[in-house]
C-alpha positions as CSV (number, residue, x, y, z in Angstrom):
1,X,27.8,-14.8,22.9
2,X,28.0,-10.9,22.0
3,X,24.4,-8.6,23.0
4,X,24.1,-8.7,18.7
5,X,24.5,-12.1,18.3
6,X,22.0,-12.5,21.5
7,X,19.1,-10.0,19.7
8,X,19.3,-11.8,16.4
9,X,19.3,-15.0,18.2
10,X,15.7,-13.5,19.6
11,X,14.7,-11.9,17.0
12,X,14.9,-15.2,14.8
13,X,12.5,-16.9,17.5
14,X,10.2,-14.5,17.2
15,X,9.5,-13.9,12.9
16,X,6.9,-15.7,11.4
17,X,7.5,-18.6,10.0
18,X,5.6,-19.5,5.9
19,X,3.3,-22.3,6.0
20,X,4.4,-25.2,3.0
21,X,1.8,-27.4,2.6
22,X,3.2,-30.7,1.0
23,X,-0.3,-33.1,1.1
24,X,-3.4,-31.7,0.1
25,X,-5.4,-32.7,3.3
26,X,-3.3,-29.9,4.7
27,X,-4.2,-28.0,1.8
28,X,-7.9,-28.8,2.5
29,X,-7.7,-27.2,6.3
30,X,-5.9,-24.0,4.9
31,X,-8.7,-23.3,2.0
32,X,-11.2,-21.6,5.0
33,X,-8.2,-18.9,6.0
34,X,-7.8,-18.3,2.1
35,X,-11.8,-17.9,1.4
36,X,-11.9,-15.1,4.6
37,X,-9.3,-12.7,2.3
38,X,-12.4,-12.2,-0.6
39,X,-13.2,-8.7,-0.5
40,X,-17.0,-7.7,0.0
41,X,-19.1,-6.9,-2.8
42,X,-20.0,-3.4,-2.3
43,X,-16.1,-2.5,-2.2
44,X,-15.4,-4.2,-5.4
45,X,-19.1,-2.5,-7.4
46,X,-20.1,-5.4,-7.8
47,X,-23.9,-5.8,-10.0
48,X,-25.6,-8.8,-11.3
49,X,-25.7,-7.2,-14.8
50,X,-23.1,-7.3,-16.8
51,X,-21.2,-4.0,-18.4
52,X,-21.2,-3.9,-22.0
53,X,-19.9,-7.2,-23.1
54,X,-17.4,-7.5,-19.6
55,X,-19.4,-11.0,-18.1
56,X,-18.3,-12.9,-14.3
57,X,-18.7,-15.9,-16.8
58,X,-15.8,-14.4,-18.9
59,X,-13.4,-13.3,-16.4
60,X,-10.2,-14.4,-15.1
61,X,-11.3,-14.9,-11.6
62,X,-14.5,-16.6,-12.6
63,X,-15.3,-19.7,-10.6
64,X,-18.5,-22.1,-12.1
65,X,-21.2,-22.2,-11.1
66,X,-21.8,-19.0,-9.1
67,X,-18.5,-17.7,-7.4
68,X,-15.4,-15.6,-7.6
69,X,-11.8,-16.4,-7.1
70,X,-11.6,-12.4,-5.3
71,X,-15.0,-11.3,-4.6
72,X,-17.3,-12.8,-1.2
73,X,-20.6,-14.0,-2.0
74,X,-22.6,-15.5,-5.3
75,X,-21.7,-14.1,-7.9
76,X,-24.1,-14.0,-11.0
77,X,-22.3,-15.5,-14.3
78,X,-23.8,-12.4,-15.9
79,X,-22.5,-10.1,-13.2
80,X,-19.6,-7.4,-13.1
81,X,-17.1,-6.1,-10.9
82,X,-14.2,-3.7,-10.7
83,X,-11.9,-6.3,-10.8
84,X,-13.0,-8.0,-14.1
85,X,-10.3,-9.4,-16.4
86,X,-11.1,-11.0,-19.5
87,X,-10.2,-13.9,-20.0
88,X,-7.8,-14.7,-23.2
C-alpha cells in the first residue's frame, strides 16, 4: 500500500462517526446530550412578560406546560425571548 493510501486509511479510523438511532429506547438515552445544547436564558433576553403580542405560548419552539425547545430553564407561557417565532 502507497504512504496516501496508508494516511487515508488512518485518517478514516480516526473521523467521527453520526449516531442513527433506529429504536426509540436508544432515542430515550440520547435526549440528555440534546437537552445540555439549550442556551441560557440571559444569552437569549429572555423575561417572563411577554413583548407586545410575541407570547412563549405562541412560539415555534414552545413546549407545554413550562419549557422551550432552545432556551434552558422554565419558561413562562407568557414569557419572551430573542428567539421567538410565531407560530403560523
Amino acid at each position: 500500500m502507497n504512504a496516501v493510501v496508508e494516511n487515508l486509511a488512518a485518517d478514516a479510523i480516526e473521523m467521527p462517526v453520526p449516531l442513527i438511532f433506529t429504536d426509540s429506547a436508544a432515542a430515550k438515552v440520547a435526549a440528555p446530550a440534546a437537552a445540555a445544547t439549550k442556551l441560557p436564558q440571559k444569552a437569549v433576553h429572555y423575561q417572563p412578560q411577554p413583548k407586545g403580542k410575541a407570547r412563549c405560548d405562541t412560539c415555534l419552539q414552545w413546549q407545554a406546560p413550562k419549557a422551550c425547545k432552545l432556551v434552558a430553564g422554565d419558561i413562562a407561557p407568557s414569557g419572551w425571548c430573542s428567539l421567538y417565532a410565531h407560530k403560523a
